[in-house]
C-alpha positions, -999 to 999 in steps of 0.1 A, spaced: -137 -547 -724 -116 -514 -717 -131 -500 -686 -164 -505 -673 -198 -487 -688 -234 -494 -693 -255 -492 -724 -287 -481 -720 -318 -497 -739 -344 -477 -755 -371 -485 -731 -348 -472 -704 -343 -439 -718 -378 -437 -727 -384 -443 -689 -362 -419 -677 -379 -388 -701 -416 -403 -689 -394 -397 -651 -388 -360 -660 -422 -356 -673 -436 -368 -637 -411 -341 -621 -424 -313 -643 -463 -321 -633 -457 -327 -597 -437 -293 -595 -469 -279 -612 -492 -295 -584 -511 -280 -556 -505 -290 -521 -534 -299 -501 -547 -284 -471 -556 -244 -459 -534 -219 -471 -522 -204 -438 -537 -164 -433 -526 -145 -393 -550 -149 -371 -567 -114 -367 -566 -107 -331 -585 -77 -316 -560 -49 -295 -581 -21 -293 -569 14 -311 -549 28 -286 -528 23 -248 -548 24 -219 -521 43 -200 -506 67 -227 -512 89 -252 -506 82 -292 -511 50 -314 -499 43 -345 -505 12 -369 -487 -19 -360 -468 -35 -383 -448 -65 -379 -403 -57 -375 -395 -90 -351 -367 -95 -375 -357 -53 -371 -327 -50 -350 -324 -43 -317 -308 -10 -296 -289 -17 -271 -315 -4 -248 -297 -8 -217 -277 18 -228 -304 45 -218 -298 32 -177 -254 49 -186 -238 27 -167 -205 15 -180 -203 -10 -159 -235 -28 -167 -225 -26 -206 -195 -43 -200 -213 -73 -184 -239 -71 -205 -212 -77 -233 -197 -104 -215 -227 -125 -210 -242 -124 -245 -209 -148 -252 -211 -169 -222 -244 -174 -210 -255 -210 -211 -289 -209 -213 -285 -188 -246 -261 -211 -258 -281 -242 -254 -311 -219 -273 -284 -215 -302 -282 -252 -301 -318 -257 -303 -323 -234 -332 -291 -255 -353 -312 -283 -347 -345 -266 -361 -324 -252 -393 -313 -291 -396 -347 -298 -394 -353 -275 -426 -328 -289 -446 -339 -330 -439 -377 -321 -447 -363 -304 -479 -341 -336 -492 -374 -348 -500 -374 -326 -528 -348 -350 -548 -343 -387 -552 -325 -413 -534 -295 -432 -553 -282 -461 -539 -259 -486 -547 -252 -522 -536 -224 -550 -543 -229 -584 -536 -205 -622 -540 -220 -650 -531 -209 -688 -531 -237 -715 -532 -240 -755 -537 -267 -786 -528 -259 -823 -522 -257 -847 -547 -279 -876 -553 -301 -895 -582 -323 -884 -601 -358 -888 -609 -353 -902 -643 -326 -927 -626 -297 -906 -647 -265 -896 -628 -259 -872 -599 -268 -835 -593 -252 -810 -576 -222 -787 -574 -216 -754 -562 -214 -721 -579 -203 -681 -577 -227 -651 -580 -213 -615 -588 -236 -588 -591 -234 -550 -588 -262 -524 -596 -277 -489 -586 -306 -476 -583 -328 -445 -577 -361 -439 -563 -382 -407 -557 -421 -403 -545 -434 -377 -563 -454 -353 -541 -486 -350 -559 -504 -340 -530 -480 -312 -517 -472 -335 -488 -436 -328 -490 -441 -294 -493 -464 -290 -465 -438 -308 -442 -409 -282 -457 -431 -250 -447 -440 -268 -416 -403 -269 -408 -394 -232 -419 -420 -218 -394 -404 -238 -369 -370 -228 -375 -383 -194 -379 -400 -202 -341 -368 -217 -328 -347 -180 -344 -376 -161 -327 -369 -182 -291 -333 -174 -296 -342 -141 -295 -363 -140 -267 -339 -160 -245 -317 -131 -250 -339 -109 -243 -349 -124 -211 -311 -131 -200 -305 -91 -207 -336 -86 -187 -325 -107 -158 -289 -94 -158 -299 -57 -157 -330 -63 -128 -301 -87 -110 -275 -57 -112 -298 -31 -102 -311 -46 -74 -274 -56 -64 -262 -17 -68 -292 -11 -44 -283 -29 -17 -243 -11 -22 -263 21 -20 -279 5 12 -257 -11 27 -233 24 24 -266 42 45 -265 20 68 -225 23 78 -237 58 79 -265 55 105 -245 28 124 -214 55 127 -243 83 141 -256 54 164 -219 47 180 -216 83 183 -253 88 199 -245 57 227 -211 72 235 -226 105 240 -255 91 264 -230 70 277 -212 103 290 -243 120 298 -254 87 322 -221 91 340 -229 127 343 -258 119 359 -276 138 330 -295 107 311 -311 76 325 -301 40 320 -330 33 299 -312 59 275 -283 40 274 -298 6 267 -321 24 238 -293 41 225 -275 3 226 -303 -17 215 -308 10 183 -267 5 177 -270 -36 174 -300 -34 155 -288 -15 127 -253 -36 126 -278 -73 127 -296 -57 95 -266 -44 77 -256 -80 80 -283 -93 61 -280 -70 34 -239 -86 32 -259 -117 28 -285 -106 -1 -256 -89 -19 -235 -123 -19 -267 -143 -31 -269 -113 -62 -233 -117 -70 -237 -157 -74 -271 -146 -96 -246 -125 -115 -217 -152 -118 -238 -180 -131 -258 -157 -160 -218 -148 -169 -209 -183 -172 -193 -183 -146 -186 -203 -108 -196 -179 -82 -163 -186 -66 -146 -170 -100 -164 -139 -99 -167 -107 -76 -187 -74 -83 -166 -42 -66 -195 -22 -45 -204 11 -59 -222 28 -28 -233 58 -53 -260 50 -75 -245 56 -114 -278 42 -140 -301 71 -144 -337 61 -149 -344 66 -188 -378 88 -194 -408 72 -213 -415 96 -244 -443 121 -231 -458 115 -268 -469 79 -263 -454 51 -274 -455 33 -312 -480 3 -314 -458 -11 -336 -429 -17 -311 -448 -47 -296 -445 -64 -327 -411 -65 -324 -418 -91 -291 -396 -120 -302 -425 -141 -279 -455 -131 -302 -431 -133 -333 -423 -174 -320 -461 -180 -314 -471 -169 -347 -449 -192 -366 -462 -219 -345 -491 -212 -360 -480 -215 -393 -465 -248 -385 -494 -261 -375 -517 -247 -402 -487 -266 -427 -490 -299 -404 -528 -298 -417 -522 -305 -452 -492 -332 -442 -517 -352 -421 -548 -346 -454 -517 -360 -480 -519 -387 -461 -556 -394 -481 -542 -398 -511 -524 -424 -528 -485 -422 -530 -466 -426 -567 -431 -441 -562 -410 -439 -591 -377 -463 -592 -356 -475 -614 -326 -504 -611 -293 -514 -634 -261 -534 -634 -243 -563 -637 -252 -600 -625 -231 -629 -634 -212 -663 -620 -175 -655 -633 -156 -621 -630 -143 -628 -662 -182 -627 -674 -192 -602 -648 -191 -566 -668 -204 -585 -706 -237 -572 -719 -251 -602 -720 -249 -601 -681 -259 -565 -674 -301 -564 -659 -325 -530 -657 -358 -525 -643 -377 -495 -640 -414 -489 -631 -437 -469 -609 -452 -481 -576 -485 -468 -566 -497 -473 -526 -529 -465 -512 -542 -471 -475 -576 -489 -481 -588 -492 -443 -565 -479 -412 -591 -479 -384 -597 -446 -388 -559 -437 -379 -555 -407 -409 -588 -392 -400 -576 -392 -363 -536 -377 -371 -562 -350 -391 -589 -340 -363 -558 -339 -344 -536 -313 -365 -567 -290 -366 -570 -293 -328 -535 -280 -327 -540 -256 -352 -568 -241 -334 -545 -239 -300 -519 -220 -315 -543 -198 -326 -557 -195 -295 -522 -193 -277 -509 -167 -303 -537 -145 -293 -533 -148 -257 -495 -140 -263 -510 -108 -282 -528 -100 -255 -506 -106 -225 -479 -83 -240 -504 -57 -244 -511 -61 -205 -477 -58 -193 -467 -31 -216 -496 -10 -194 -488 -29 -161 -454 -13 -165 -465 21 -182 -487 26 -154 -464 16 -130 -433 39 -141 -461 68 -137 -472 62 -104 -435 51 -94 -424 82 -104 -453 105 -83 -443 79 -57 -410 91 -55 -418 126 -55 -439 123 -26 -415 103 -6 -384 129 -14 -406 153 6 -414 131 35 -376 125 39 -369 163 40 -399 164 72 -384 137 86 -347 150 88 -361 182 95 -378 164 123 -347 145 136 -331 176 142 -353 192 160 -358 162 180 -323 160 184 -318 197 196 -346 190 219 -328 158 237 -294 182 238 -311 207 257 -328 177 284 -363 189 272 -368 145 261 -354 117 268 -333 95 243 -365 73 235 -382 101 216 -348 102 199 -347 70 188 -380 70 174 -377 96 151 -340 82 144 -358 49 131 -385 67 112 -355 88 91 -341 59 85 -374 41 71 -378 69 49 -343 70 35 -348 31 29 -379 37 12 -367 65 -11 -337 38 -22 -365 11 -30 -383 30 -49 -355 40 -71 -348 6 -77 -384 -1 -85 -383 25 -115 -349 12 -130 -367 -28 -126 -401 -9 -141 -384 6 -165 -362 -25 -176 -394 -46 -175 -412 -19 -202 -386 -22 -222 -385 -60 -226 -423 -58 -227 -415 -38 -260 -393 -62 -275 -364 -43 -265 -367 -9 -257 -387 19 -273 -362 33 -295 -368 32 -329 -343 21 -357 -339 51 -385 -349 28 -409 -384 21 -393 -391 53 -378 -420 75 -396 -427 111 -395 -453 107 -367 -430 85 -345 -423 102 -316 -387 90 -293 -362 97 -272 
């Protein structure tokens, strides 16, 4: 024989068109179980704490300013460039979602048939002995060849496969959607970590400020003591204010340090291989909210709501895997090759073997197993629903936690500017009044502390807008910028 081929019989061919024929209606078929519909969840026509609403419609997949832009702090974009590379945590969220897209692709290879093939030499032999009949011996010992492929392929009938296929979509679609919000949350994090670091710069400078006005003060009731002009008790108020303010610049060295190592490890980094020079001027502004209210349909771009509703999906998709399971599965398969006892034999027609043949399988009694897997797929089902709506709804909630809380942050700080200009005012005059021996350095001191108190306070709450302001904007998905290609005549930004 030149070469080595296989000659199909009729029946064979026959079987294989009857094969395609089964392809054709199964590709045709429905899949069982609920069509999946988003969950209507009630948000009410408008924002609590601002003006304007517009329709929401969904843009999770819309990209993404880079909001923290608004804050212009060139230092903050660089690191904010740096740790999109680096960060672990989003890393090992890129690794999850690889996994979810592999997921994808092995639900999907059920699509297609398995071929297989198999090659096989055996030697056998028995004893030898009488016969029955009284003739001779029997016995010997003998070769077996055989090679052969085969193919199989369930048909989905029932939409099973299919079912398991969307199943896995919506959860790679939930895994891209994770990704996204793992970003998000490590931007988040960075720029609160950083602001609240450039704070304590900013306090740490007013502090070597008052503790350079407090050496002055005790040296100067230290000269008026010896003049006989101030008490003691001056001196050791003027002291005790001095050590004070050194002990709590100190701690402030220590929460900056702790910030830093916050900083190193979202970089990537050991904290012992990174080191953040202090800025003592404050550079990020604090970006205004749009006066016009803001676009409902920003929250849709919440990679968080985007995640829980393809979970809901996926579990709406697991319901009609676990109702396939009610119905009987068709196998199709078919077998050929060669089979003989001598190679010279081996690849001869007369030694070549077929089969092919459908297998039908169908669970008569499981204990009640299938309706179990299916009560519980609709349990689930119903908990996504349930947690996609309370994801709605907790967005909505911190989007006017933090509206509300920019407004009155910003009245805040207006109030307090004006109680530091009283209370410098008042350190002054206090001040002028101690010169002239009208008080003594106690009353000093007192108003000393208070000025300081307020000039603390006015830092923190600067720091609380920028963290307000940063936690809006991750409330919104990202900022409240709209793309050009979403924006609509009756969106109103900065």
């Amino acid at each position: 024989m030149n070469g080595i081929g296989l000659s199909l019989p009729d029946q064979y061919r026959q079987g294989l068109r009857a094969v395609a024929l089964a392809v054709c209606a199964a590709l045709a078929g429905c899949a069982v179980g609920p069509d999946y519909t988003l969950p209507v969840v009630q948000v009410g026509d408008h924002y609590k704490e601002t003006e304007g609403w517009t329709p929401a419609r969904p843009s999770d997949a819309a990209p993404r300013p880079d909001w923290w832009r608004s804050f212009q702090d060139p230092r903050l974009d660089e690191l904010m460039r740096e740790m999109l590379d680096v960060n672990l945590t989003i890393v090992q969220a890129e690794a999850r979602n690889r996994q979810a897209q592999a997921l994808v692709r092995s639900a999907g290879a059920g699509f297609f048939p398995t071929l297989g093939t198999s090659a096989s030499a055996t030697r056998s032999g028995g004893g030898s002995g009488s016969s029955s009949s009284g003739g001779g011996s029997t016995g010997g010992t003998g070769n077996q060849y055989s090679l052969s492929g085969n193919v199989s392929w369930e048909v989905d009938l029932w939409g099973r496969v299919r079912r398991t296929v969307e199943a896995s979509e919506a959860g790679a679609q939930a895994s891209e959607a994770d990704l996204a919000a793992t970003r998000l949350s490590m931007q988040s994090t960075l720029a609160q970590t950083y602001f609240q670091l450039r704070a304590y710069d900013a306090e740490k400078d007013l502090f070597r400020q008052t503790v350079k006005a407090y050496e002055r003060s005790l040296e100067m009731t230290q000269n008026r003591y010896a003049a006989g002009v101030a008490a003691q008790a001056d001196v050791a108020s003027a002291r005790t204010q001095l050590e004070n303010a050194r002990t709590q610049m100190l701690a402030l060295d220590r929460q900056r340090a702790q910030l830093e190592h916050a900083l190193a490890v979202l970089l990537g980094r050991a904290p012992s291989q990174f080191g953040l020079e202090e800025a003592p001027s404050l550079v990020a502004v604090v970006p205004k909210v749009p006066d016009t209210g803001l676009p409902s349909q920003l929250l849709e771009r919440r990679p968080d709501i985007a995640a829980a509703e393809r979970r809901t999906a996926q579990a709406n998709a697991q319901i009609g895997v676990a109702q396939a399971a009610w119905f009987p599965d068709l196998t199709l398969s078919a077998q050929a090759g060669y089979r003989g006892s001598q190679w010279a034999e081996w690849l001869s027609a007369p030694f070549h073997f077929w089969s092919l043949g459908p297998a039908l399988a169908f669970t008569i009694f499981d204990g009640g197993a299938r309706q179990a897997r299916l009560d519980e797929t609709r349990a689930a089902y119903d908990e996504q629903v349930a947690a996609y709506r309370l994801t709605v709804l907790s967005a909505l909630q911190e989007v006017e936690d933090y509206l509300i809380q920019l407004r009155v942050l910003a009245q805040e700080q207006e109030t307090q500017g004006r109680a530091l200009a009283s209370a410098r005012e008042s350190l002054q005059l206090t001040q002028n009044q101690y010169d002239a021996g009208m008080i003594d350095y106690l009353s000093v001191v007192q108003v000393e502390a208070t000025v300081l108190n307020a000039e603390r306070s006015a830092l923190d709450l600067r720091l609380s807008r920028q963290i307000a302001a940063v936690q809006l904007m991750t409330a919104l998905g990202g900022g409240w910028q709209v793309p050009e290609a979403e924006r609509r005549p009756d969106d109103s930004v900065e």
